[in-house]
Each structure stands twice: as C-alpha cells, then as structure tokens.
C-alpha positions as CSV (number, residue, x, y, z in Angstrom):
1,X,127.2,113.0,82.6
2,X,128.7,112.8,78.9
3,X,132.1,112.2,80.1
4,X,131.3,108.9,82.2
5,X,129.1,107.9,79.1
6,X,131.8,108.2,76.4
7,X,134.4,106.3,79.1
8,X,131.5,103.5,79.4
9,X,131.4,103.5,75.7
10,X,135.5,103.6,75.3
11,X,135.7,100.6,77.8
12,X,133.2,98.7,76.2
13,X,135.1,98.9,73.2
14,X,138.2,98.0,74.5
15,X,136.6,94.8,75.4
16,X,135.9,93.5,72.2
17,X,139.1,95.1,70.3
18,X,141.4,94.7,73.2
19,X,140.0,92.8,75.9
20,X,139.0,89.5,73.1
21,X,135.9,89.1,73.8
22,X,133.6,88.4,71.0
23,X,130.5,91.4,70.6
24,X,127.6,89.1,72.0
25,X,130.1,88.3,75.2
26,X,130.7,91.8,75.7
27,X,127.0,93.2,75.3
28,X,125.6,90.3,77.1
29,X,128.3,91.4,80.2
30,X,127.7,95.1,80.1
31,X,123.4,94.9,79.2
32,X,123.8,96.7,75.8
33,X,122.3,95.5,72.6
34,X,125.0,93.5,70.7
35,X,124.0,95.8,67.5
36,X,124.7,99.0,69.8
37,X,128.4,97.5,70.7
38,X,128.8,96.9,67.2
39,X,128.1,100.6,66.4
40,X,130.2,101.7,69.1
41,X,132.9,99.5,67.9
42,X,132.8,100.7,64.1
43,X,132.6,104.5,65.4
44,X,135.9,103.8,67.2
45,X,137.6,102.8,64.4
46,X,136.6,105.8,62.3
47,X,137.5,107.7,65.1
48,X,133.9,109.1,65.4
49,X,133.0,107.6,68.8
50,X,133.6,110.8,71.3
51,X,130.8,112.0,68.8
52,X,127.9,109.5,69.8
53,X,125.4,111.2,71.5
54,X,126.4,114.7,71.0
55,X,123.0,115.7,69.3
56,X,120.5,114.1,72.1
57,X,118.8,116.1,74.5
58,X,119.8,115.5,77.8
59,X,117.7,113.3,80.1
60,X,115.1,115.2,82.4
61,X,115.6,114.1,86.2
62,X,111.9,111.8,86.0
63,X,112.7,110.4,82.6
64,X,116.6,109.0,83.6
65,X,114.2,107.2,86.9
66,X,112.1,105.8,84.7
67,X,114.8,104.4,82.4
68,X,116.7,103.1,85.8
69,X,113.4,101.7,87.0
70,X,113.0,99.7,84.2
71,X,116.0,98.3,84.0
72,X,116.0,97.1,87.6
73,X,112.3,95.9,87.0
74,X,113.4,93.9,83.9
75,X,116.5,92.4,86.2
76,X,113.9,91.8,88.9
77,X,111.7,90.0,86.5
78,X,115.1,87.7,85.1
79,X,115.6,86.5,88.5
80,X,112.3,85.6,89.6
81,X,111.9,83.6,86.2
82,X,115.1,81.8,87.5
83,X,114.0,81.1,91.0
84,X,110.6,79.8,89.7
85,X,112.6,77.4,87.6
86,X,115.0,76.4,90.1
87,X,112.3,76.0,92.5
88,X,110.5,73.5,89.9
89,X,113.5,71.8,89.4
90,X,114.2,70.9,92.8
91,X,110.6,70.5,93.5
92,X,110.4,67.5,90.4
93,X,114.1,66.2,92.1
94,X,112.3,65.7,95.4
95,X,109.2,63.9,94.3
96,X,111.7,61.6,92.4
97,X,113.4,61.4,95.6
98,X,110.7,59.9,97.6
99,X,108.8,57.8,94.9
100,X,112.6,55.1,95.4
C-alpha cells in the first residue's frame, strides 16, 4: 500500500515541476489539498518525499471504507448540486421560452 502511495505522490509532483501545471491545477485534478501538493512538492526537492508517511499507522480495513465512502459521498453530493443547477437553468430558459 505504501509503494502505490509514494508513486501517487511522485506523479503528483511531477505534474507541477514537470508536467507545468500550476499547484491549484494539479490538486484540483488529482482531489488533494493544494497546501498538501505544495508539501509534497517541497519534500521532493529536499529529497525527503519517499519519507512522508513513514510514521502513520496503517489504516484498519473499516476506517480506509469510511475514508472511501466519504469521498464518493462528497463527489455524490458535487454532482447533484450541479444537476440541481442545470436543472434550474434550463427550467428558467423554458419559461422564457414560452412567455415570446
């Protein structure tokens, strides 16, 4: 589990220091905090990065559902928010439609 961590973390790196993309752009693609990137980012430069992470306790099974749960629940949430907009939108488009 560490190993595909530290290569999400090298990558994301790579984004912003290779890849040109500025550190909102990059954390707003990937779902990490921007201040987390930038951490990431600095920690690669000192050479430090492989390090991140080394001292937290591993994830039980239950707590790693939970934490995927709520990130589909909060992605649930986005979209809904969008729909209910888009259906506004169109809904106002239509009554202007029919009122010419």
């Amino acid at each position: 589990m560490g190993g595909t961590q530290n290569e999400f973390r090298e990558e994301a790196v790579k984004l912003v220091t290779e890849g040109g993309l500025t550190g909102g752009e990059a954390s707003r693609r990937l779902n990490v905090p921007k201040s987390t990137l930038e951490n990431w980012v600095r920690s690669s430069q000192k050479g430090t990065l492989g390090e991140i992470g080394k001292n937290h306790k591993p994830l039980t099974e239950l707590e790693l559902e939970v934490s995927i749960l709520k990130r589909e629940n909060a992605q649930i949430r986005m979209e809904r928010d969008i729909l209910k907009k888009a259906a506004a939108y169109f809904a106002k488009e239509s009554l202007q439609g029919t009122r010419s």
